[in-house]
C-alpha positions as CSV (number, residue, x, y, z in Angstrom):
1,X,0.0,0.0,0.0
2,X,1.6,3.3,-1.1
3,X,2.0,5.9,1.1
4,X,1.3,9.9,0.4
5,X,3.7,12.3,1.8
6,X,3.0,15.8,3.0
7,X,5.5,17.1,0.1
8,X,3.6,18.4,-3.3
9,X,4.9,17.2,-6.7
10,X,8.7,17.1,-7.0
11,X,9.6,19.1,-10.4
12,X,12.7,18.0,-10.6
13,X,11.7,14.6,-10.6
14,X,9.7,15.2,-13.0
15,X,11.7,17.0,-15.4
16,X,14.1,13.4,-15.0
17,X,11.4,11.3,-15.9
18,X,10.8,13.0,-19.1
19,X,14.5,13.0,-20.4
20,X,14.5,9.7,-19.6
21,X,11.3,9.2,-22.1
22,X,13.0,11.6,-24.8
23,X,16.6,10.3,-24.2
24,X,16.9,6.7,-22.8
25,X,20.1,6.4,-24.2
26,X,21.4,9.0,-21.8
27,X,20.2,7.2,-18.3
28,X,23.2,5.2,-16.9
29,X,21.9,3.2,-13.9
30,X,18.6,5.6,-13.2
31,X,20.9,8.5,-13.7
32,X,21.4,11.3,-16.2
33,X,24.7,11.0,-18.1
34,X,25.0,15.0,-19.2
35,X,28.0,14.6,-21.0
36,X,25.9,11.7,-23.1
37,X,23.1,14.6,-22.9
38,X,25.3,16.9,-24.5
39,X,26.7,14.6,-27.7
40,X,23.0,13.6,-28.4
41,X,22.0,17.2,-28.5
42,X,24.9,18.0,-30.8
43,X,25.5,21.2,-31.9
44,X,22.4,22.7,-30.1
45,X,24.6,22.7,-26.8
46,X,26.0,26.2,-26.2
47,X,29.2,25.1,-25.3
48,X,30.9,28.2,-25.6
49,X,31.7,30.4,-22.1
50,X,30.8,34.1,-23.7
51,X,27.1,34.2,-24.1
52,X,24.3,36.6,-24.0
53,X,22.7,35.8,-20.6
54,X,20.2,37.8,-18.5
55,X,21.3,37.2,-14.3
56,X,21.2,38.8,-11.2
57,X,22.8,38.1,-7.6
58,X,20.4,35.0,-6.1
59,X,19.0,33.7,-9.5
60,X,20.6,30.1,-8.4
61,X,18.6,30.2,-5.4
62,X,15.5,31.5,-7.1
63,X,15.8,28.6,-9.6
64,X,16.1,26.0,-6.4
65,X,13.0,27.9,-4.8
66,X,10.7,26.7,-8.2
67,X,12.2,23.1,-8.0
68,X,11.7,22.7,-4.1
69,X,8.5,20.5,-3.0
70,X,6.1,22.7,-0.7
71,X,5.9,20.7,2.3
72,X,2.3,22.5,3.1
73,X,-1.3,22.1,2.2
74,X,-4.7,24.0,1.2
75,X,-7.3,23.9,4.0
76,X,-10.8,24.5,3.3
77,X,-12.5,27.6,5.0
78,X,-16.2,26.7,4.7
79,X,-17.4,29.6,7.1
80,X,-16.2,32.2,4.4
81,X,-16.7,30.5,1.3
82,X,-19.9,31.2,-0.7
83,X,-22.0,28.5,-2.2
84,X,-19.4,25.7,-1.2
85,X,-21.4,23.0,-2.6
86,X,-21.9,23.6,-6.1
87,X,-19.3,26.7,-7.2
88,X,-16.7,25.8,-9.7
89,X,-14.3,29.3,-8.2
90,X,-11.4,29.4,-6.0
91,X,-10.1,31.9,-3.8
92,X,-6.5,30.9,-1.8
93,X,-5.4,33.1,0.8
94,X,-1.7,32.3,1.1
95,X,1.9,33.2,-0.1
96,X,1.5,32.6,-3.9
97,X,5.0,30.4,-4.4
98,X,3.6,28.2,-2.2
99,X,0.5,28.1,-3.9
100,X,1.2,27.8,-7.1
101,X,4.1,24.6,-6.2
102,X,0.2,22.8,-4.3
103,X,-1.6,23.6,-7.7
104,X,0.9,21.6,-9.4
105,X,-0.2,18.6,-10.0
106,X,-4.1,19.3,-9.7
107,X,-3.8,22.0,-12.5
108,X,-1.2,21.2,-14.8
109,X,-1.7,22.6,-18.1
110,X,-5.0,23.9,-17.6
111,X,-5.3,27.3,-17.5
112,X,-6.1,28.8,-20.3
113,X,-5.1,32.4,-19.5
114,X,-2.7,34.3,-16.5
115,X,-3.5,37.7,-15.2
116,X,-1.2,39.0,-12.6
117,X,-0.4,42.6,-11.5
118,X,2.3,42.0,-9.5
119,X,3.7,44.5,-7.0
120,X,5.5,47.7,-9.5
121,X,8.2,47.6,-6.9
122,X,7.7,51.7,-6.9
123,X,9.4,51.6,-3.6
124,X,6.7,51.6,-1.8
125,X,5.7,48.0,-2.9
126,X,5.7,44.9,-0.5
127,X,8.3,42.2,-2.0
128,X,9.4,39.8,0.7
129,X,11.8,37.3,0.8
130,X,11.3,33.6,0.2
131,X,13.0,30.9,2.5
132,X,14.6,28.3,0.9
133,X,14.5,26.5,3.9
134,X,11.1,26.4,5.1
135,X,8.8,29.1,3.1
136,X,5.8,27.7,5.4
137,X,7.5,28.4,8.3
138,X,8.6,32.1,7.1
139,X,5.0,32.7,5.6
140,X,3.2,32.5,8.4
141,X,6.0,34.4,10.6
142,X,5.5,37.1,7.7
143,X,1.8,37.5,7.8
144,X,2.1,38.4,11.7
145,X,3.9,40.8,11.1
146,X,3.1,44.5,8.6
147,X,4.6,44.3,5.6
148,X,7.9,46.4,4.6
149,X,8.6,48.1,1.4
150,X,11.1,47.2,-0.7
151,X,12.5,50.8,-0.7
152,X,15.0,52.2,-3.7
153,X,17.5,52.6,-0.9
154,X,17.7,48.8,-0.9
155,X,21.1,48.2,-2.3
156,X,19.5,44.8,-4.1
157,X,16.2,47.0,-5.4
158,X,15.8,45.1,-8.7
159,X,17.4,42.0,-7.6
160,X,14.9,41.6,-4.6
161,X,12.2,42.0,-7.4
162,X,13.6,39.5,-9.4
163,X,13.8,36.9,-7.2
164,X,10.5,37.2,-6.3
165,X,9.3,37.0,-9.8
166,X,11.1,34.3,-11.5
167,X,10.1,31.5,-9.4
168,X,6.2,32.3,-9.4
169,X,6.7,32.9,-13.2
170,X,8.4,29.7,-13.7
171,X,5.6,27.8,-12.3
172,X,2.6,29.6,-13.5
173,X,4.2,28.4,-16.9
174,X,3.8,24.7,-15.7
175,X,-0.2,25.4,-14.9
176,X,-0.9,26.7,-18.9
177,X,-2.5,25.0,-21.1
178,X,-0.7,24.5,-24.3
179,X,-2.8,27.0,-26.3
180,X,-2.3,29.5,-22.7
181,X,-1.7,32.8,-22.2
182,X,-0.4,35.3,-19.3
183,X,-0.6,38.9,-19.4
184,X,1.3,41.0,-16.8
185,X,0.6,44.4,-15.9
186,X,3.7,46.5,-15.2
187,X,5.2,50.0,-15.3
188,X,8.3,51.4,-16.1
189,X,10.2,51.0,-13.1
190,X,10.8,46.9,-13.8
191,X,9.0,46.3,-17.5
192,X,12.7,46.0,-18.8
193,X,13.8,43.7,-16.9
194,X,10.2,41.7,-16.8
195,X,10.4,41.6,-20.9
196,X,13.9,40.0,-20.2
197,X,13.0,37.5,-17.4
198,X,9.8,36.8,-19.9
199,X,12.0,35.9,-22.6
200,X,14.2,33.5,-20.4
201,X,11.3,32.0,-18.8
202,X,8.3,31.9,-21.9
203,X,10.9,32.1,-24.6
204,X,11.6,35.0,-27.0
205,X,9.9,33.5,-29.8
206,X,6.1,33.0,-27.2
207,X,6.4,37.0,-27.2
208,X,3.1,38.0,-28.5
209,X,2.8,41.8,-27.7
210,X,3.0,44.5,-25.4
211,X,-0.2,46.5,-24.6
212,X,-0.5,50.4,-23.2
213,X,-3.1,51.0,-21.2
214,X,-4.1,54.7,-20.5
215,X,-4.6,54.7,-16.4
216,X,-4.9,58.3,-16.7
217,X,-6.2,60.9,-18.4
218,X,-4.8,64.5,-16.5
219,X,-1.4,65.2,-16.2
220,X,0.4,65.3,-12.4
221,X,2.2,69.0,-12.8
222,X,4.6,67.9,-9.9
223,X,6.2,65.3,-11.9
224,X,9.8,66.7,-13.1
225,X,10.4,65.9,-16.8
226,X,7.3,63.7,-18.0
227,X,3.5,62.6,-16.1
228,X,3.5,58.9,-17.3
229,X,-0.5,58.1,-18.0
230,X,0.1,54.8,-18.9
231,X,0.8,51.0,-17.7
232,X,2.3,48.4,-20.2
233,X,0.7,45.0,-20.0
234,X,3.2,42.3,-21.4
235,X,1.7,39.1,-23.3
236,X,3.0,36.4,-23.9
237,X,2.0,32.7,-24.7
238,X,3.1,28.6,-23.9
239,X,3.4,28.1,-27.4
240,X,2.8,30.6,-29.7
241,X,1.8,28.2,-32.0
242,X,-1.1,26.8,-30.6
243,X,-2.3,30.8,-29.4
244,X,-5.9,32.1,-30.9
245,X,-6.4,35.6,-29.4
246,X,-10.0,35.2,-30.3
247,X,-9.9,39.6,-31.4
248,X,-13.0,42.1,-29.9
249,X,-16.4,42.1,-30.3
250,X,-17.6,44.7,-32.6
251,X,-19.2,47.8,-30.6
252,X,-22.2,49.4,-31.6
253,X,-20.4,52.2,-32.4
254,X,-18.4,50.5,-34.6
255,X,-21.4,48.8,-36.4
256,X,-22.6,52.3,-36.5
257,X,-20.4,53.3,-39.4
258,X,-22.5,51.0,-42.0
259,X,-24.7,52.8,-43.8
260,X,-26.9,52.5,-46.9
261,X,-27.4,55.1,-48.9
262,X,-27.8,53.3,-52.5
263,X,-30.4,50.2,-50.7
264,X,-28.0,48.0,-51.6
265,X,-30.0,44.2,-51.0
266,X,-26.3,42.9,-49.3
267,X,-27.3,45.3,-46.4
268,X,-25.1,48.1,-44.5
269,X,-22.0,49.3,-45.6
270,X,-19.0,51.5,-45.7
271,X,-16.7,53.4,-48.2
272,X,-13.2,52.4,-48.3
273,X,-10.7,54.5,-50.4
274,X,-9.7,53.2,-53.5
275,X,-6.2,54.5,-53.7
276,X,-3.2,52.8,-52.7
277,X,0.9,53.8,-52.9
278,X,3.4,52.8,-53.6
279,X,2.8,53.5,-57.1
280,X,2.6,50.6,-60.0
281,X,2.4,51.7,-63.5
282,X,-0.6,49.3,-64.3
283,X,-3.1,50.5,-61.9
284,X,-2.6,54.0,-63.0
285,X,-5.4,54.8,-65.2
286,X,-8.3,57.3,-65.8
287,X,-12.1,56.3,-64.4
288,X,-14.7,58.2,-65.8
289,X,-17.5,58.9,-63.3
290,X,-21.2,58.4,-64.0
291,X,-21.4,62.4,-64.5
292,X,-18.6,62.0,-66.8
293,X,-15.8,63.4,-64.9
294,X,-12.3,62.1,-65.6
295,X,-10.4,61.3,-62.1
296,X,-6.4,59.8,-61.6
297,X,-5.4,58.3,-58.6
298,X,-3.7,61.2,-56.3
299,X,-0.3,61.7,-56.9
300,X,2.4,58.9,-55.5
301,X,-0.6,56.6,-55.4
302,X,-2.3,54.1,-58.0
303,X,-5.8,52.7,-57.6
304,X,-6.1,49.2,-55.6
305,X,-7.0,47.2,-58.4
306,X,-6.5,46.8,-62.0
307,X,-8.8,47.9,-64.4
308,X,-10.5,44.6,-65.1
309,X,-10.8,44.4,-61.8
310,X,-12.2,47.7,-61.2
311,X,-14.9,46.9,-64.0
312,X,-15.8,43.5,-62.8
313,X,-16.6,45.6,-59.1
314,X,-18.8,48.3,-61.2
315,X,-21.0,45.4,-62.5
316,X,-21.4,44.4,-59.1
317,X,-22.4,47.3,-57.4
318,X,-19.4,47.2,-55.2
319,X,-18.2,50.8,-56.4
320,X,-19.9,54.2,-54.9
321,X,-19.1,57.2,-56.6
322,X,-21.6,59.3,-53.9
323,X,-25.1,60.1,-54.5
324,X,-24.4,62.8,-57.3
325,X,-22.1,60.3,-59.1
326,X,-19.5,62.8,-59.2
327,X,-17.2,61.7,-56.3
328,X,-13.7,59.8,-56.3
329,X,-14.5,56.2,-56.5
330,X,-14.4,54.2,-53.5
331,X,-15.0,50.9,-52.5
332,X,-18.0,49.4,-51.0
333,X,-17.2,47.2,-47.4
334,X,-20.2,45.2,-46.2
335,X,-21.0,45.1,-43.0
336,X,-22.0,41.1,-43.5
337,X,-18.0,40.2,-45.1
338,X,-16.3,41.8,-42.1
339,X,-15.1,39.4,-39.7
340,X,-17.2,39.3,-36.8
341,X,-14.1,40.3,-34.6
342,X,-11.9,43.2,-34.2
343,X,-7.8,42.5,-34.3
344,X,-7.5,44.7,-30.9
345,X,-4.8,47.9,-31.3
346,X,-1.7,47.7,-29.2
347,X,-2.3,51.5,-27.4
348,X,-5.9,51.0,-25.1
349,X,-7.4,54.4,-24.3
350,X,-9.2,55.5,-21.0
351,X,-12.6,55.6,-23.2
352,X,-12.2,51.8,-24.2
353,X,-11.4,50.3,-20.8
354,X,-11.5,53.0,-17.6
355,X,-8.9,54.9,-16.1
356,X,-7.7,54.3,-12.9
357,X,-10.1,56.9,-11.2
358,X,-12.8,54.6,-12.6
359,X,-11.7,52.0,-11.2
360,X,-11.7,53.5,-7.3
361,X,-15.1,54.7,-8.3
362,X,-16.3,51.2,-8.7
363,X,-15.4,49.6,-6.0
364,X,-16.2,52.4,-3.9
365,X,-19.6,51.8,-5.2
366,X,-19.6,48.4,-4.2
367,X,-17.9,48.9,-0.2
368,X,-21.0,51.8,0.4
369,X,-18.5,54.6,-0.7
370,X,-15.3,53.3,1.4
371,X,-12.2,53.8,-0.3
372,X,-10.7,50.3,0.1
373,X,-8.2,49.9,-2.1
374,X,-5.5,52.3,-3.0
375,X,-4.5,51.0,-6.9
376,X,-7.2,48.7,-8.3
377,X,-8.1,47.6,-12.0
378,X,-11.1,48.7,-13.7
379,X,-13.4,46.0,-14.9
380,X,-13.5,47.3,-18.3
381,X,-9.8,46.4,-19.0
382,X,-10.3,42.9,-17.3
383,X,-13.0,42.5,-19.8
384,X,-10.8,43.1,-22.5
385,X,-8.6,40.9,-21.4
386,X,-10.7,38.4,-20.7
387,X,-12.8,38.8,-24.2
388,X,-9.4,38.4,-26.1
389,X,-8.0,35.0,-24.5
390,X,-10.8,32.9,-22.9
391,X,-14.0,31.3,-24.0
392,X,-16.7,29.3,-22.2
393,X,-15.5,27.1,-19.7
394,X,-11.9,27.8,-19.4
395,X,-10.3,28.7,-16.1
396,X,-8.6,32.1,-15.4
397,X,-5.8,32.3,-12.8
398,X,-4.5,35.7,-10.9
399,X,-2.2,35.3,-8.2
400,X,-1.7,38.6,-7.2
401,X,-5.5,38.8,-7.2
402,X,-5.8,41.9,-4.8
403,X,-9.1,43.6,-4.6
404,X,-10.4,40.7,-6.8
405,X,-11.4,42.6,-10.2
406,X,-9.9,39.6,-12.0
407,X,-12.8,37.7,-10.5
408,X,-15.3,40.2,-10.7
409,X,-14.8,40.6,-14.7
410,X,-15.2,37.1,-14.9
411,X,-18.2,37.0,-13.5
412,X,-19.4,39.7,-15.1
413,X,-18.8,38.8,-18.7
414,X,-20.2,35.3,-18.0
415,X,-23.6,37.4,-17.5
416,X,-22.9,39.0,-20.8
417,X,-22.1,36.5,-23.1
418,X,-23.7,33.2,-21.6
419,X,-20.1,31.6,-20.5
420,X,-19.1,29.8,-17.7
421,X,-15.7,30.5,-17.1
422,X,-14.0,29.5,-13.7
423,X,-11.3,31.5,-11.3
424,X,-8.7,31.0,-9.3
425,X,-8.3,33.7,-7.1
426,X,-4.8,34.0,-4.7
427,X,-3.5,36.6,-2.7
428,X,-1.1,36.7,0.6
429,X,-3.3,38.2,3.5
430,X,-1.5,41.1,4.2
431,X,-2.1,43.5,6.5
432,X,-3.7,46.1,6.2
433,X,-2.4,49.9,7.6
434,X,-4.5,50.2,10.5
435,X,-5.6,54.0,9.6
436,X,-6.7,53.3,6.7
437,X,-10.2,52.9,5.2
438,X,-10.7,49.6,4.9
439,X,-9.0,48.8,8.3
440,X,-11.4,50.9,9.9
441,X,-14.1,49.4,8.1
442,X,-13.5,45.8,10.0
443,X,-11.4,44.6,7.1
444,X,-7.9,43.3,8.2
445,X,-6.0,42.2,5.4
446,X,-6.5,42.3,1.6
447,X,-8.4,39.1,2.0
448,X,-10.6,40.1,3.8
449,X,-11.6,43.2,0.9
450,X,-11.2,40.3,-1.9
451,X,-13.7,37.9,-1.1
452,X,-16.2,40.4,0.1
453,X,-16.1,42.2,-3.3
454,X,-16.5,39.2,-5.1
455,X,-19.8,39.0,-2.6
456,X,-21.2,42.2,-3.6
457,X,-20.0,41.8,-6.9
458,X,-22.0,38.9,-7.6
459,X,-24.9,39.9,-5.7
460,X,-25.0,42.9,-8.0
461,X,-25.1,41.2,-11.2
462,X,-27.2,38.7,-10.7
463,X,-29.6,41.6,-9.4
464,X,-28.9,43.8,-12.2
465,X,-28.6,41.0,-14.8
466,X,-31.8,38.7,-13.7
467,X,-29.3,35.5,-14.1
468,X,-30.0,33.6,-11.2
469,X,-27.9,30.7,-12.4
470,X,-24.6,32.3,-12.9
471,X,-21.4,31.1,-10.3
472,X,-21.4,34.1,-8.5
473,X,-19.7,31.7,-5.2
474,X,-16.0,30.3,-4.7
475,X,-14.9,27.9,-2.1
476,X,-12.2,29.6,0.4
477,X,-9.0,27.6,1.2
478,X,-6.0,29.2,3.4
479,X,-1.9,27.6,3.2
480,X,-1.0,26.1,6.3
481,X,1.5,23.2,7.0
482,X,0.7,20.1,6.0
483,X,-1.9,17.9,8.1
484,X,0.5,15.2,8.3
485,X,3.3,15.1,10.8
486,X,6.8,14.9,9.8
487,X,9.7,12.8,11.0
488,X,11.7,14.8,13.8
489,X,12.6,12.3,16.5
490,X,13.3,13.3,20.1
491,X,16.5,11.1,20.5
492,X,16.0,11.3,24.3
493,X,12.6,9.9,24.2
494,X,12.3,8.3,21.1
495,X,9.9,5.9,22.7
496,X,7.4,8.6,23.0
497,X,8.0,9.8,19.4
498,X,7.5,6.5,18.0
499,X,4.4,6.0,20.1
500,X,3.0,9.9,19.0
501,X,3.5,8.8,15.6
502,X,1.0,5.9,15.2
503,X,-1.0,8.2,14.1
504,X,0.7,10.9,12.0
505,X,-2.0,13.1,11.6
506,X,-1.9,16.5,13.2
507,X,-4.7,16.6,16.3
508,X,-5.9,19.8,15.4
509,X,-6.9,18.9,11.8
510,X,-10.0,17.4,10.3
511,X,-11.0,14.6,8.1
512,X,-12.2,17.3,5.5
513,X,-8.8,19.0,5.9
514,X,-6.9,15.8,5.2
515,X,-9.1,15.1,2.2
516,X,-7.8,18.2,0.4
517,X,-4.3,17.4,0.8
518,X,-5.3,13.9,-0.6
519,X,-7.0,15.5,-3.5
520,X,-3.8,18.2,-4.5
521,X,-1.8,15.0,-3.9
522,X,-3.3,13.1,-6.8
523,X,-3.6,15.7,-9.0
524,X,-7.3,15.8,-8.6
525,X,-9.1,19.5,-8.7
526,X,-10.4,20.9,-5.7
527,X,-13.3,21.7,-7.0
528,X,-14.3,18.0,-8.0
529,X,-17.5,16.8,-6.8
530,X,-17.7,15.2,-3.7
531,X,-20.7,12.7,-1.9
532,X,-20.2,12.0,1.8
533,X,-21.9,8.4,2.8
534,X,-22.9,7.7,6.2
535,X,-21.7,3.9,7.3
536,X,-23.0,3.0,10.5
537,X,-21.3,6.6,11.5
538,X,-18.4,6.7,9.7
539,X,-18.0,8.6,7.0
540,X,-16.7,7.5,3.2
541,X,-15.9,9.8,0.5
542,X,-16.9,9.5,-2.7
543,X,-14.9,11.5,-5.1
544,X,-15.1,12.5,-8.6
545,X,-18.2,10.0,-8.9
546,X,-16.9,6.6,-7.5
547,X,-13.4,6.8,-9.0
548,X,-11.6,7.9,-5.6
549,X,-13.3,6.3,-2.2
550,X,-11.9,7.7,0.6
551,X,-12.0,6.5,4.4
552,X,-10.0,8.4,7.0
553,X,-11.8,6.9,10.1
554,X,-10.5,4.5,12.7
555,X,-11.8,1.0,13.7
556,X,-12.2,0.3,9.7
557,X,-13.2,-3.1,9.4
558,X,-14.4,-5.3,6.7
559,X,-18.2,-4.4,6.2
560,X,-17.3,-0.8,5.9
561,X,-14.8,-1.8,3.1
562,X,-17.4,-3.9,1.5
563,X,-19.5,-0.8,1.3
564,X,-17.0,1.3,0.0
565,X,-17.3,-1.1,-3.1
566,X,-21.1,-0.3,-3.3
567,X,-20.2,3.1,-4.6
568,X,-16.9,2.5,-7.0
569,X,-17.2,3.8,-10.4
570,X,-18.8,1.5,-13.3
571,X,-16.3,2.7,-15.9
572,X,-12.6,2.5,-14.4
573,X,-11.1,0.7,-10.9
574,X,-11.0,3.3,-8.1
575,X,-8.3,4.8,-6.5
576,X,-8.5,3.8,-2.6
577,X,-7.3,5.8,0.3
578,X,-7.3,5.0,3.6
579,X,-5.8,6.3,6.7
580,X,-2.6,4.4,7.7
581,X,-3.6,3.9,11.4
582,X,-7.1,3.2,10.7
583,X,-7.7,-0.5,10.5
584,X,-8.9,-2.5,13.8
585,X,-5.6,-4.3,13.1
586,X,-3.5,-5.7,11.1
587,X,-5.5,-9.0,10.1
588,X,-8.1,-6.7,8.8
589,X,-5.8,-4.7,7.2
590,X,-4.4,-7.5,4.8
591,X,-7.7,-9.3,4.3
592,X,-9.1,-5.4,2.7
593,X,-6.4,-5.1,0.6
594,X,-6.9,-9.3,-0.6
595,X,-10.6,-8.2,-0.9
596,X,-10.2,-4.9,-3.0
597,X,-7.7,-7.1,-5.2
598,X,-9.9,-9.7,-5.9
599,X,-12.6,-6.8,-6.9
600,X,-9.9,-5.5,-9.3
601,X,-8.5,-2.7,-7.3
602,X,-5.0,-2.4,-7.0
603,X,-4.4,1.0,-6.9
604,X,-4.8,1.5,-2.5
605,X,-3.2,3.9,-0.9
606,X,-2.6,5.5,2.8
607,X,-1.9,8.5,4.6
């Protein structure tokens, strides 16, 4: 019976196993021959010392923080969840490395689309640092504590930032799905070096754009040389490849445009000019208009077409020479050709998505005019976001989720458009400065102003909307060590620490908190449905419709296994879990395990 550790998914590991699959000529007794590695590669190896290479004091370290199991666990917070039972949304309240290392195995490679807006380390940003030894540990001595700024006095400013970044970065790669996409919002103080650690992380060539989004629209006068109005958002995909930005709907003012004048049967259109440069010789010529003036393409330019073109679009009506028939030709768009989407510009105005101001304005609406939230995003640019990557069903991750507006645009364009995308919402419940707004309006940490937001927020829409059935809930779960206890014998009494470890589960956790852990361990979602059967008081899970049964009780004995059987899946043998210390003994331990083997079950498991 194989037993699960309190460690998540080992990357490393993993990254072994598959060389092994694409290079099994390289593995010398289990190991990795690299000088092997290197011939089979060839000349792809870079084998040369001077190289173009982005680095920074502690990017070693930061490499071995992305690799390094999380020895901690997601616990489930009923008591501020909303609509536990049947929401598809997350929201995790915990350091986000640590996070995102859990999600691993749950959540690899299916994400379609990242949003982060990570802190602009302005100097006045929080970016703390990560323990290579025990993150856990340091995570929850950090959240009892304010947060610091990382100030520009700090002799490692940038590097600080850095190392923060690339190991979050290099996991939230792991969690995209091949045709994924992340978009990072970012100013000027570190977008060069986020374009850079980008490239090195996504890979030059997975570089889709950058995007300007106007925050503001008045200039700040105290400002020395320049008032910057704008934020860049960087883009980039998994594989480039496999991206579809799916463009913009068209607006109405768009649509607006079509007109028509000549009741043309086709329907609405526009005038398009009819002149093109650079000039060639054969698309110079003279059209006579129906009043029977003589016109030449302007000079430098020919007309777009040739002239048996040009007649064949006469006989078709797809020429307008403007109600008197004396105009310029031009060229007849119809509304019904056009593609039904709009390739989005690189620069995004203030009028197309909100300013910041806007954004303040909204969520002071929604927290009874409190100001709660110094710097959030407006919902309009979430939209956009979320309009150009995702589609119905796919999940959208943002772990720097602050005030949530990831999570409110979700649910708000699911009202619009009829979708039923999920989020994952995370965020590091830090403090919040205790005279400010929000403080004094009972709200702690930035937790606390996320999930009530996405409350109101839902509340709102389905109020102003008349959608009763949208996911408007998310299930809450908070980081905390994992519920199993580790090895760390007391060599003076190591009878007692043998004795303490018969069971190795932590007193203070539940069965429901040990189920979590189960599910992240075997990669299973946390959102996956879950039936709880009553069996003559003890309680058996039934996951993901029969094909995990879980038992974490004591005093198991052989009818209770029987009934687990009652409820395995009909279409594939069942994973089977059990709690190590569980059984009435030993006897009854080995004659389950003989009985699940002769009902085809093989796969059993303990914890």
């Amino acid at each position: 019976m194989e037993k699960l550790d309190g460690k998540s998914m080992d990357l490393v590991q993993m990254n072994i196993e598959a060389l092994k699959q694409l290079f099994p000529e390289v593995v010398t007794e289990g190991k990795i021959d690299f000088e092997k590695l290197k011939l089979v590669l060839g000349e792809e190896i870079e084998t040369r010392n001077e190289k173009y290479e982005f680095t920074w004091h502690g990017k070693t370290q930061a490499m071995k923080l992305a690799q390094t199991p999380s020895t901690g666990t997601l616990r489930p917070d009923k008591a501020s969840s909303k609509n536990w039972d049947t929401t598809e949304n997350l929201y995790i309240e915990g350091d986000n490395l640590e996070v995102l290392k859990l999600l691993q195995k749950s959540y690899f490679g299916k994400i379609k689309m990242i949003y982060i807006d990570p802190p602009y380390n302005t100097g006045k940003d929080f970016v703390y640092k990560d323990d290579f030894r025990d993150n856990i540990k340091n995570y929850k001595e950090i959240t009892q504590q304010t947060t610091k700024a990382n100030t520009e006095t700090n002799g490692r400013y940038h590097t600080d930032w850095l190392n923060m970044m690339y190991p979050r970065l290099k996991l939230a790669r792991n969690l995209l799905r091949e045709d994924g996409v992340i978009f990072i919002s970012i100013d000027d103080t570190e977008a060069a070096n986020l374009r850079k650690l980008c490239d090195e992380v996504f890979g030059e060539t997975n570089f889709v754009t950058t995007f300007i989004w106007q925050r503001a629209y008045a200039p700040v006068n105290m400002n020395k040389f320049a008032s910057r109005n704008h934020d860049f958002i960087l883009c980039y995909a998994k594989k480039i490849d496999y991206l579809s930005l799916y463009g913009l709907s068209r607006s109405e003012e768009a649509n607006s445009r079509y007109k028509n004048p000549d009741n043309d049967p086709r329907g609405v259109w526009k005038s398009d000019n009819l002149s093109a440069g650079p000039v060639v010789e054969s698309k110079v010529y003279p059209i006579t208009t129906p009043s029977g003036r003589v016109v030449y393409p302007p000079k430098g330019y020919c007309w777009r077409v040739t002239k048996e073109r040009f007649e064949e679009l006469v006989a078709d009506n797809r020429i307008w020479f403007g109600e008197n028939g004396n105009n310029v030709p031009s060229l007849k768009r119809f509304l019904s050709e056009v593609k039904s989407t709009i390739t989005p510009l690189t620069v995004w105005t203030y009028q197309e998505v909100s300013h910041s101001q806007d954004a303040k304005k909204e969520l002071k609406e929604l927290f009874d005019d409190q100001s709660v939230m110094d710097y959030p995003k407006p919902v309009k640019l979430m939209k956009r976001i979320l309009e150009l990557s995702t589609r119905d069903h796919d999940i959208v991750l943002d772990f720097f989720s602050g005030s949530a507006t990831t999570a409110h645009a979700v649910m708000q364009l699911n009202a619009e458009d009829g979708g039923n995308r999920k989020f994952i919402m995370v965020q590091l419940p830090e403090k919040t400065d205790e005279q400010s707004e929000a403080y004094k309006a009972g709200y702690k940490n930035i937790c606390e102003i996320g999930k009530e937001r996405i409350r109101r927020a839902g509340e709102k829409i389905v109020e102003e909307t008349g959608k009763t059935d949208l996911d408007i809930g998310f299930k809450v779960f908070k980081l905390d060590s994992s519920n199993i206890k580790e090895w760390d014998p007391d060599f003076d009494n190591l009878e007692q620490t043998l004795f303490d470890l018969q069971d190795n589960i932590k007193e203070d956790r539940t069965k429901e908190d040990l189920l979590y852990e189960i599910l992240l361990k075997i990669g299973l979602p946390l959102t996956v449905p879950i039936a709880e059967i009553d069996y003559n008081g003890k309680t058996i899970y039934n996951v993901a419709y029969g094909s995990v049964l879980v038992c974490l009780e004591d005093e198991i004995d052989l009818d209770l296994v029987h009934e687990m059987l009652n409820h395995r899946s009909e279409h594939m043998s069942p994973k089977v879990i059990f709690k190590e210390s569980g059984f009435m003994s030993d006897a009854v331990k080995t004659n389950a395990l003989q009985t699940l083997k002769k009902h085809g079950i093989t796969d059993v498991r303990s914890v």
